[in-house]
N, C-alpha and C positions, 0 to 999 in steps of 0.2 A: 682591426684598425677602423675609427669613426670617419674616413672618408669612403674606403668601401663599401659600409652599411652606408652612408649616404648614396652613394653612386647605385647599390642594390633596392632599393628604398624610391630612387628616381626612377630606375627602369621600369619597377613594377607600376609606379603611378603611370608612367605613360602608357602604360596599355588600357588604360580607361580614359586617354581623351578623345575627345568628338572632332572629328577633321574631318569633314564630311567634303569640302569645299579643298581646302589646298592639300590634303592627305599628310600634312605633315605634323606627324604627332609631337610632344613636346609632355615631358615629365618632371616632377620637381619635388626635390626633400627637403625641407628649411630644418636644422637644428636649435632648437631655444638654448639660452644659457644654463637653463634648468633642469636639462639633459632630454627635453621631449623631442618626438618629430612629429612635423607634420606635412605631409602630401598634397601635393597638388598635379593639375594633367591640363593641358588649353582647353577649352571652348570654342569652337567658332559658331559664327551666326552667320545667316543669308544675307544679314547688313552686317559687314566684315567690320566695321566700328563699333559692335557689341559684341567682340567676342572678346575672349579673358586669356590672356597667358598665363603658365602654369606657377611659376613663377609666386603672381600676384595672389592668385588661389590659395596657393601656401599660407600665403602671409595672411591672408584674410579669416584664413580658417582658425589659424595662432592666436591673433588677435582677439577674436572672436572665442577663443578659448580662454583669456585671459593672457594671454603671453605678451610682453612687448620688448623682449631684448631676448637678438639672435646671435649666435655662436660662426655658422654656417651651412649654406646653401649648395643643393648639388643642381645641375641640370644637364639633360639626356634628352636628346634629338633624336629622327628618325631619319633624318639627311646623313650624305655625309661630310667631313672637315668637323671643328670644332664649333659649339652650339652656346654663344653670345647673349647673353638676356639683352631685350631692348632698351631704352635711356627711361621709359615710363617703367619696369619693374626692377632698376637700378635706384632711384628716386621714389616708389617706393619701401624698396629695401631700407635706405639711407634714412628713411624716416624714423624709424626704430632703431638700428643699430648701423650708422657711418662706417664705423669698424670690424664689420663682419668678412667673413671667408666668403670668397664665391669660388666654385668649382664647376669649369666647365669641360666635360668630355666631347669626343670624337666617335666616328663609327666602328673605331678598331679598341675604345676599352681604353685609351690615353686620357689622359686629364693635365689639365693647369688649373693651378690656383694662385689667385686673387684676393687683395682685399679693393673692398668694396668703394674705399675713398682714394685707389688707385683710380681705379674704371669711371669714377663719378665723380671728379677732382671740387669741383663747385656744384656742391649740394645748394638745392632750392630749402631754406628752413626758417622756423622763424626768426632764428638768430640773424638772419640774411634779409 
């Protein structure tokens, strides 16, 4: 099932991110439409306004691979409850694909899923 290789896929990424400052790690698998993944893990910095959620890394890496249209997204927290992307890697996600999946899990292995023009109803674009 391609949400649990997404959810396996986030897990593993967040064991590589740098949380040195708030320890809370944060993982993330973007699927392209093209059937690739790509991984990402947060960043923080000592000026907490340079650091990267996982999230965005994803997409950055995608993009920067060529990809610009996504399928869907997993994300895995190190808290627990369930682990919400913030409105800057919602916006953007929406930049590339409005109607993509987001998946977001819990500390017991639970997931919801989302589309992406639920959670982000008035995208910033340039149609806008």
């Amino acid at each position: 099932m391609i949400i649990t290789e997404l959810i396996c896929k986030a897990q593993e990424a967040r064991e590589l991110a740098y949380a040195p400052y708030s320890g809370f790690k944060v993982g993330a698998a973007l699927l392209t439409k093209s059937g690739a993944f790509f991984t990402g893990a947060n960043v923080e910095n000592a000026s907490y306004g340079l650091s990267v959620c996982a999230e965005r890394i994803a997409v950055f890496k995608a993009v920067n691979s060529g990809e610009r249209e996504f399928a869907a997204i997993a994300i895995v927290g190190s808290g627990s409850g369930f682990i919400y992307p913030c409105g800057a890697c919602l916006q953007v996600l929406a930049e590339f694909s409005p109607q993509m999946n987001v998946i977001i899990t819990d500390d017991k292995n639970n997931y919801k899923e989302y589309n992406l023009s639920a959670m982000l109803p008035q995208i910033f674009s340039l149609e806008k």
